[in-house]
Jmol script that loads the backbone (N, CA, C; Angstrom):
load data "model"
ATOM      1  N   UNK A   1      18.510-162.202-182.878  1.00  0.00           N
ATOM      2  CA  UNK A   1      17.779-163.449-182.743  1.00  0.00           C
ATOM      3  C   UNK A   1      16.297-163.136-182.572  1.00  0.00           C
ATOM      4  N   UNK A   2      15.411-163.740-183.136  1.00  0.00           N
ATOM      5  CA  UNK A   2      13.830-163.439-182.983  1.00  0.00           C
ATOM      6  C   UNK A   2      13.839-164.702-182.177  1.00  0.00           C
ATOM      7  N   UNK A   3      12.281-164.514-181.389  1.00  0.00           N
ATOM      8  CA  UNK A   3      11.892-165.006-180.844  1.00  0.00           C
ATOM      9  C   UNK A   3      11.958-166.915-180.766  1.00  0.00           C
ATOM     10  N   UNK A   4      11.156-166.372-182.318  1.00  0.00           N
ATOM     11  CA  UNK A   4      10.814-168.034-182.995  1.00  0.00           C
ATOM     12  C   UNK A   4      12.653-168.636-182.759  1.00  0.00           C
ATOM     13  N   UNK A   5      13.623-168.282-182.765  1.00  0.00           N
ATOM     14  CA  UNK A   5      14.875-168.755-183.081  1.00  0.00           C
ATOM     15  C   UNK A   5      14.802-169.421-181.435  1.00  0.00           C
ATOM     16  N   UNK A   6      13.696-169.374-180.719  1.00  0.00           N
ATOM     17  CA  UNK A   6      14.290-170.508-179.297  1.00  0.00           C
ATOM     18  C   UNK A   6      13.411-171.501-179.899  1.00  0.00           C
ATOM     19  N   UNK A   7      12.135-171.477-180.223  1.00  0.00           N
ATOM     20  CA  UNK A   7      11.841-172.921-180.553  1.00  0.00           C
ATOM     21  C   UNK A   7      12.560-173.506-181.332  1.00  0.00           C
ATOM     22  N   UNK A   8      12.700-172.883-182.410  1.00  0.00           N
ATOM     23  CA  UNK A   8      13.649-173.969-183.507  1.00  0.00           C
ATOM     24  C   UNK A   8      14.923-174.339-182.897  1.00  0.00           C
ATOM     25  N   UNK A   9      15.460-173.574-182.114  1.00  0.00           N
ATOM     26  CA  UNK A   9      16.635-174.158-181.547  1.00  0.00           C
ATOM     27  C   UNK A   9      16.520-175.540-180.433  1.00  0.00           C
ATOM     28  N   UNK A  10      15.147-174.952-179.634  1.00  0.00           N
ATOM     29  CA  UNK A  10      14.594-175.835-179.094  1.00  0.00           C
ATOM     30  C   UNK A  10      14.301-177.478-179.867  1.00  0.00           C
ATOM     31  N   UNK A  11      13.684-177.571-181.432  1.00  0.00           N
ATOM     32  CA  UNK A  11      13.369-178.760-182.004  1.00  0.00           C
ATOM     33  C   UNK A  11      14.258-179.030-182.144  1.00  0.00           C
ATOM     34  N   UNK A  12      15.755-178.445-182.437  1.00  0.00           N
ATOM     35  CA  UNK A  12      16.717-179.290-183.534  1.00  0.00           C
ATOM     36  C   UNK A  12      17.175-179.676-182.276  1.00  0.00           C
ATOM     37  N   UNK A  13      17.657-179.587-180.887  1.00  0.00           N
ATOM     38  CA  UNK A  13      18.485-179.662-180.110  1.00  0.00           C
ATOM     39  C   UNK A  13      17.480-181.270-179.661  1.00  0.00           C
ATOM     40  N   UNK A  14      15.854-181.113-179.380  1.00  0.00           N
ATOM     41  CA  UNK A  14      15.213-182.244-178.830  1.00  0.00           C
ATOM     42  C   UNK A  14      15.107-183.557-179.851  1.00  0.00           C
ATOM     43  N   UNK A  15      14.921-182.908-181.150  1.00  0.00           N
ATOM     44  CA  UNK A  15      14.599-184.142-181.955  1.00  0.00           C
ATOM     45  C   UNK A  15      15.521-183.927-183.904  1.00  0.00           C
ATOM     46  N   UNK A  16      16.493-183.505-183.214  1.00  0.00           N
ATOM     47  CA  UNK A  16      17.320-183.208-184.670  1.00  0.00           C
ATOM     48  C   UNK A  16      17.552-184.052-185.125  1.00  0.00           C
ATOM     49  N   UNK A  17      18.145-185.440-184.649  1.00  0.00           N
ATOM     50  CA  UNK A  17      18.600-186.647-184.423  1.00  0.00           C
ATOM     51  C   UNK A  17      17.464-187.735-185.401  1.00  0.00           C
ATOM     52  N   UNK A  18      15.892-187.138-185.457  1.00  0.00           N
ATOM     53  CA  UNK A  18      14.918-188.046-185.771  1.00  0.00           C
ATOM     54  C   UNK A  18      14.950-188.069-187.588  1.00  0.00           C
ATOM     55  N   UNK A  19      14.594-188.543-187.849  1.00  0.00           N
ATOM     56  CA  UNK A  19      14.269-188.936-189.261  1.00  0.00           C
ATOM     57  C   UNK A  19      12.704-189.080-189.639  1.00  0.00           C
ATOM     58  N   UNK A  20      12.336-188.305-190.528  1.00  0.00           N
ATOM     59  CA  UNK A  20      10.720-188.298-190.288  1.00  0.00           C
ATOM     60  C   UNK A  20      10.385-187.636-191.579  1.00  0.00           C
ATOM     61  N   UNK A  21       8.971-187.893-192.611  1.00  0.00           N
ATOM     62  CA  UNK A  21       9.061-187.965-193.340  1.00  0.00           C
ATOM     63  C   UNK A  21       8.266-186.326-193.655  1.00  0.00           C
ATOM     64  N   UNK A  22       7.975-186.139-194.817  1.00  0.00           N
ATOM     65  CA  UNK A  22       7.058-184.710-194.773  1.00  0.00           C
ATOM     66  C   UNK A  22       5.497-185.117-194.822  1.00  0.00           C
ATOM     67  N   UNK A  23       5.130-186.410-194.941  1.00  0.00           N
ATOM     68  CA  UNK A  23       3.845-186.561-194.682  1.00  0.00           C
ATOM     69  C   UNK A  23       3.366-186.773-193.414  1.00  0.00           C
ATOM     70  N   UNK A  24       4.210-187.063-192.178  1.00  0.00           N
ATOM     71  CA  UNK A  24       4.428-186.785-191.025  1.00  0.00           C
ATOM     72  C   UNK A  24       4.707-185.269-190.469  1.00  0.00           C
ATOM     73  N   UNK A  25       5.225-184.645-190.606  1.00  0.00           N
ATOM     74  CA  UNK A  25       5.355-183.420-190.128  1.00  0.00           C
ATOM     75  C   UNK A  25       3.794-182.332-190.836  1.00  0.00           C
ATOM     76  N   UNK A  26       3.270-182.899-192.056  1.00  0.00           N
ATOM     77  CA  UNK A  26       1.977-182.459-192.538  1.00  0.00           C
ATOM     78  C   UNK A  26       0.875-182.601-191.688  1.00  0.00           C
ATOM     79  N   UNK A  27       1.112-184.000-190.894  1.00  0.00           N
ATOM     80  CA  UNK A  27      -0.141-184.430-189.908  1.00  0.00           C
ATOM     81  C   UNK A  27       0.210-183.377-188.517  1.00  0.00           C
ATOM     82  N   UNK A  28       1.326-183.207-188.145  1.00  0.00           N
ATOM     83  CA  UNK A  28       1.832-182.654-187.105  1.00  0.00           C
ATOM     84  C   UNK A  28       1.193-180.937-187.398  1.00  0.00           C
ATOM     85  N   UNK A  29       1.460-180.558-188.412  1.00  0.00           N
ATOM     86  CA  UNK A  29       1.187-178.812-188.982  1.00  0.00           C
ATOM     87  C   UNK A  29      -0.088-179.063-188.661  1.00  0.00           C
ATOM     88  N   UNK A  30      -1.202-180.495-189.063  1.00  0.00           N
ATOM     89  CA  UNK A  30      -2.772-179.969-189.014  1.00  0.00           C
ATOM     90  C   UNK A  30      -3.353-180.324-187.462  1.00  0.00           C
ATOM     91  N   UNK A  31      -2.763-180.944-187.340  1.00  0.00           N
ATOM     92  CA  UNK A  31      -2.863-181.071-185.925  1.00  0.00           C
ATOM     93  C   UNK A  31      -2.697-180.149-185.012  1.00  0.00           C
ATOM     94  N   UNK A  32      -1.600-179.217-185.227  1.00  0.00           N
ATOM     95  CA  UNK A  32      -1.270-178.276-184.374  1.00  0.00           C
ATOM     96  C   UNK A  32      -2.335-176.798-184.650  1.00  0.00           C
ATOM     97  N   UNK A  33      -2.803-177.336-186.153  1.00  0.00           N
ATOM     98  CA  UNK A  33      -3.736-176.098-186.770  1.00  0.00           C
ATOM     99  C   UNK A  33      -4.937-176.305-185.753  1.00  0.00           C
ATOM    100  N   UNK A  34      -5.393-177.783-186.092  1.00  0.00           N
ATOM    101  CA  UNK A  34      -6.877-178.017-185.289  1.00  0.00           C
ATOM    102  C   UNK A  34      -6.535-177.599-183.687  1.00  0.00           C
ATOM    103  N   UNK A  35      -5.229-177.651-183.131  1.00  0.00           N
ATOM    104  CA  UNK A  35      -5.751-177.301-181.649  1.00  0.00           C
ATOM    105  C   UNK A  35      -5.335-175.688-181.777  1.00  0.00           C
ATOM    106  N   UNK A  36      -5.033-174.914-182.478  1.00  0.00           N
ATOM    107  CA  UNK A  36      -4.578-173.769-182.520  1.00  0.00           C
ATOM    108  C   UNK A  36      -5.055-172.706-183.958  1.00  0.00           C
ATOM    109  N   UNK A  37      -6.279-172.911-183.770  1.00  0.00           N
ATOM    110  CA  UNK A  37      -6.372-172.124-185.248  1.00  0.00           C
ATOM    111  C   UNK A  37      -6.424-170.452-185.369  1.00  0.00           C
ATOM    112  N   UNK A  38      -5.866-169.869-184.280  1.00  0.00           N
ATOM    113  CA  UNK A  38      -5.672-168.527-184.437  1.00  0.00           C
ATOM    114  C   UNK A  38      -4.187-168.579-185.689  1.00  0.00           C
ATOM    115  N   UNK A  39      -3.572-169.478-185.493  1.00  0.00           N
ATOM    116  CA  UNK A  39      -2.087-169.798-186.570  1.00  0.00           C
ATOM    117  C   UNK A  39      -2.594-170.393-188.062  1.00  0.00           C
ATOM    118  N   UNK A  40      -3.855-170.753-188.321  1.00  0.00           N
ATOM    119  CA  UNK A  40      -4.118-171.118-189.491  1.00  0.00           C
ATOM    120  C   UNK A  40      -3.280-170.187-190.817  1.00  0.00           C
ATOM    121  N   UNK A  41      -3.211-168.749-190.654  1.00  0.00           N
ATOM    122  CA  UNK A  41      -2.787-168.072-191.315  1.00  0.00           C
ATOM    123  C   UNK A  41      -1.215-168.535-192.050  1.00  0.00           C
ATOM    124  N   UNK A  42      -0.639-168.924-190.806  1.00  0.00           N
ATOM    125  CA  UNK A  42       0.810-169.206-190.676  1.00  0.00           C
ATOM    126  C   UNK A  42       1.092-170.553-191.006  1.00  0.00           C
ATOM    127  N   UNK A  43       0.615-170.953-190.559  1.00  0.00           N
ATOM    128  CA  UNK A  43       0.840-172.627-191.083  1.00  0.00           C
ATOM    129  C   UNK A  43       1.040-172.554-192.391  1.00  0.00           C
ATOM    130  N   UNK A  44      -0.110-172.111-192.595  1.00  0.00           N
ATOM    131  CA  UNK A  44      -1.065-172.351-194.180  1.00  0.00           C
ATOM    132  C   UNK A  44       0.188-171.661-195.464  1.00  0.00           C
ATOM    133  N   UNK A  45       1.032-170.434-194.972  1.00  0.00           N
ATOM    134  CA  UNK A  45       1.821-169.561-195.471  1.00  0.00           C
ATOM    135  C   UNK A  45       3.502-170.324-195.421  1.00  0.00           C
ATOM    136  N   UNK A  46       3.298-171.206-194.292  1.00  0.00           N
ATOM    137  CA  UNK A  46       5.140-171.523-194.053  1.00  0.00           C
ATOM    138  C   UNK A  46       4.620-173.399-194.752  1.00  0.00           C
ATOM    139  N   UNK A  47       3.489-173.764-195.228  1.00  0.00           N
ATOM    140  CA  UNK A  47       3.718-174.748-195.524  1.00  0.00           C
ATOM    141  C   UNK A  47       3.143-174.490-197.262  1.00  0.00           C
ATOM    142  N   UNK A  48       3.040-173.618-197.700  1.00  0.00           N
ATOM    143  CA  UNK A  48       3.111-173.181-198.911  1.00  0.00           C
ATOM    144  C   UNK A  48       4.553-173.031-199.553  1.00  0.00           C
ATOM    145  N   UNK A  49       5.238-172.446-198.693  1.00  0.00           N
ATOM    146  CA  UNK A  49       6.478-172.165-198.787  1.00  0.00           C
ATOM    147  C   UNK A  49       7.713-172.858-198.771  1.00  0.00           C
ATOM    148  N   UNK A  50       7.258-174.178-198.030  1.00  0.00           N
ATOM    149  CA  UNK A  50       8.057-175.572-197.954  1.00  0.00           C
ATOM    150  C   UNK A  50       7.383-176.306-199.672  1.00  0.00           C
ATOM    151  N   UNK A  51       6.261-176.119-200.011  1.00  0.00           N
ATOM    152  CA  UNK A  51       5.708-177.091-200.948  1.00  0.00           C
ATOM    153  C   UNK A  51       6.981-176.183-202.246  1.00  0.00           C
ATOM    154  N   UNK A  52       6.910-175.101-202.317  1.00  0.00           N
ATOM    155  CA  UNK A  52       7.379-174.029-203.749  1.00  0.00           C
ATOM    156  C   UNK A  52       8.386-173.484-203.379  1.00  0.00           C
ATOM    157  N   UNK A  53       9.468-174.456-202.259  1.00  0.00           N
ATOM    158  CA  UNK A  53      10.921-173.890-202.480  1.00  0.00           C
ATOM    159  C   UNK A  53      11.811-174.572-203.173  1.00  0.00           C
ATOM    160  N   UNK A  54      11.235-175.453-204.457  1.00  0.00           N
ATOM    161  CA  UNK A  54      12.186-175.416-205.430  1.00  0.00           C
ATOM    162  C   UNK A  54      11.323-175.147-206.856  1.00  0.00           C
ATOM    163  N   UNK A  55      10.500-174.669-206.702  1.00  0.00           N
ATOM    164  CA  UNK A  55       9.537-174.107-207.929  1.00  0.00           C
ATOM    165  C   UNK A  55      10.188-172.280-208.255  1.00  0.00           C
ATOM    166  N   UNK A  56      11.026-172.524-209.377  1.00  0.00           N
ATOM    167  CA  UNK A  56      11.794-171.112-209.884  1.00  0.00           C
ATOM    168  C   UNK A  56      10.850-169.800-210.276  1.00  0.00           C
ATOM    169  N   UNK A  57       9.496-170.279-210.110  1.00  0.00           N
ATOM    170  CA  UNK A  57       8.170-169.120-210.250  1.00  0.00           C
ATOM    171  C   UNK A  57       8.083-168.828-209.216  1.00  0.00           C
ATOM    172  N   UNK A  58       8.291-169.226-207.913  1.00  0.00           N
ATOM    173  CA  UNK A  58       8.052-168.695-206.737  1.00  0.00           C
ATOM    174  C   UNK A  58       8.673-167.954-206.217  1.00  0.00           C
TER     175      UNK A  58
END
end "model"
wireframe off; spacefill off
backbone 0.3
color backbone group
């Protein structure tokens, strides 16, 4: 188990239940960028990666 595997366990367990759209969770990523931009790197990389996971070039 890595680390990251308590938060995510942490979201799905607090708000798995929610329904929410990806232009919502986009505001949430920049939001979390603007108060945290040592993670810009990461964001920027795991929300690239959500946009081109059904693009067969990627």
């Amino acid at each position: 188990m890595y680390f990251t595997d308590r938060g995510i366990e942490e979201l799905d367990r607090r708000r798995g239940e929610e329904e929410v759209t990806l232009a919502w969770v986009a505001e949430r990523l920049q939001e979390f960028t603007d108060t945290h931009p040592e993670f810009e790197a990461a964001v920027e990389r795991f929300s690239t990666w959500l946009a081109r996971l059904d693009d067969p070039e990627d």
